[in-house]
N, C-alpha and C positions, 0 to 999 in steps of 0.2 A: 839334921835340920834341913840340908838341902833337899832333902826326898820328901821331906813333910808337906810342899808342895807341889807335887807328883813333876816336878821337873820343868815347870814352867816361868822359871826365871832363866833360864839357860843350861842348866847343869845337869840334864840328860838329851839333849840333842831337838827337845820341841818346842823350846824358845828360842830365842832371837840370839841369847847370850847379851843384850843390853836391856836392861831391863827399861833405857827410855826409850829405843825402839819394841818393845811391847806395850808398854803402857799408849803411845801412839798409834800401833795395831788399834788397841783396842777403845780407843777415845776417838778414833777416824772412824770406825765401823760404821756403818749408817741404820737407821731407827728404822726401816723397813723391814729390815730381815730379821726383828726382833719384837715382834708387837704380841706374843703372845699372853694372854688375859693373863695379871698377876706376875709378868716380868717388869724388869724396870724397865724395858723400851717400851711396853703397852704406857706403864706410867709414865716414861717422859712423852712420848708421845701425846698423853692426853695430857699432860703440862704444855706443852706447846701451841696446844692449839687451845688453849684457851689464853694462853699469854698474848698471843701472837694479836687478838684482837685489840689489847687495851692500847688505845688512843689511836686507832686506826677507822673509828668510827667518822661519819659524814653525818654533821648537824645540819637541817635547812631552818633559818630563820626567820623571820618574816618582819615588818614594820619597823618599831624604834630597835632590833638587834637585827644588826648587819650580818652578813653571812660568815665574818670569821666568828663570831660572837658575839663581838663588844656592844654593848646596849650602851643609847642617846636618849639621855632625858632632858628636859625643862624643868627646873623647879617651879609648882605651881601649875604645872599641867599636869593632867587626867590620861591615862593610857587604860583604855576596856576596850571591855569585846562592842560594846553600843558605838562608841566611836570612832570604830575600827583602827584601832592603836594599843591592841592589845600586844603584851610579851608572849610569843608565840616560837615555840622550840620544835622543830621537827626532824628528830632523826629516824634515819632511812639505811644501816649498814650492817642494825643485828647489833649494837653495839651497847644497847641498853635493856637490861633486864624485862619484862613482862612486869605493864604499871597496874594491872588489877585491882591489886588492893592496897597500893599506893598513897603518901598524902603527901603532895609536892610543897613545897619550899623557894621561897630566890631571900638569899641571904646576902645584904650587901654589906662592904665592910664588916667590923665588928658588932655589930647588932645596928647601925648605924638604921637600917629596916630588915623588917624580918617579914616577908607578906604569903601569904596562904596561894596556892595555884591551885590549877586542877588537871586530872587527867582527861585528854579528848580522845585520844587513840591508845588503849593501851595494850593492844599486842598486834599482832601483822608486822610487815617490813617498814613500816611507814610509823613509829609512836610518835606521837603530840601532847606536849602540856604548855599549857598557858597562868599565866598570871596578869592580872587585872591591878594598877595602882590608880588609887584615887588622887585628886590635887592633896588633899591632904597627905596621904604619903611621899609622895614629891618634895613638899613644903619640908618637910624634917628631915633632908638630906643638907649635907654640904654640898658647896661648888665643887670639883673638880676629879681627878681620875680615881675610881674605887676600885676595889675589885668585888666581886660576887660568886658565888656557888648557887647552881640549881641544884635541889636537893630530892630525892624520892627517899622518905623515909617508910620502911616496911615495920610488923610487929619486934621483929627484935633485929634490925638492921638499916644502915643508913647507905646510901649508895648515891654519890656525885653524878651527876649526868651531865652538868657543863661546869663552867667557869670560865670567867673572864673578864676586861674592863668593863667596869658601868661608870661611865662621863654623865657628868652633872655640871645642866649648863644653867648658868645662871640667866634668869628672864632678858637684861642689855646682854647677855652675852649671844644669842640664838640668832 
C-alpha cells in the first residue's frame, strides 16, 4: 500500500514524512504557477476572479437614494423623471451584468410595492436604471424603515443589483 502512492506521503524519501507538512506544501502553493487550461488552478483561478467582485461594486445614486443606498420617500409625493426626483441607480465598477435585455424592478418590502423601472445605460462602465413612482404608489406604503431589492430580471434569470432601506416619511413627518 505504501507504494501505491509512488512514495509521496513519506515512505520513499520524496515526501515530507508528515503528511501535514505536505498537505501545507501543497495548499501554500500559489495559483500562478498553475493556470494551465483545464487544471484546477486555471479553475480556481477563474473562481476567484469572479468571486472576488461580488459586493465590491460602487453604486452612484442620485436624488431621493443617497449614496449609500437608502431611498427617502414622502408618502403622497411623486418621484419621475418630469420632476427631477426620479429613483436613479448608477453603477460604475463592472459589477453589474450587461442590462440589454433587462426588465428592472424595485421591490419594497413584501410586495408592500412592486413598481416597473427601466434601463438608461445598459452596458459601458457607467450602467443606469431608473424607476419613476407616482403619488399614488407612495400613498400605499407604510410609515417607516423598509427594506427593497432593485431587481434586473433576464429570460430565465433574476439578478439583484442593489438593496437596501426605503424610509417612508409620513407627510407631518418631512
Amino acid at each position: 500500500m505504501s507504494n501505491y502512492f509512488g512514495g509521496y506521503f513519506g515512505d520513499s524519501g520524496t515526501g515530507s514524512g508528515s503528511g501535514g507538512a505536505d498537505a501545507d506544501a501543497i495548499w501554500d502553493e500559489l495559483l500562478s504557477g498553475h493556470t494551465i487550461s483545464g487544471s484546477a488552478g486555471a479553475a480556481l483561478s477563474s473562481i476567484l476572479s469572479i468571486v472576488s467582485t461580488i459586493g465590491s461594486g460602487r453604486i452612484t445614486v442620485t436624488s431621493p437614494v443617497a449614496q449609500t443606498g437608502t431611498v427617502r420617500v414622502i408618502i403622497g409625493d411623486a418621484y419621475t423623471v418630469a420632476l427631477g426626483r426620479s429613483l436613479t441607480w448608477t453603477e460604475s465598477s463592472g459589477g453589474w451584468p450587461v442590462l440589454t435585455d433587462a426588465d428592472i424592478s424595485l421591490e419594497v418590502e413584501d410586495g408592500d410595492l412592486v413598481a416597473s423601472g427601466e434601463v438608461v445605460t445598459a452596458t459601458g462602465s457607467s450602467k443606469v436604471v431608473r424607476v419613476e413612482l407616482s403619488s399614488t404608489d407612495t400613498n400605499s406604503l407604510p410609515p417607516g424603515e423598509l427594506q427593497y431589492n432593485l431587481v434586473a430580471m433576464f429570460a430565465s434569470s433574476r439578478v439583484t443589483l442593489a438593496r437596501g432601506k426605503f424610509i417612508v416619511y409620513d407627510r407631518e413627518d418631512s
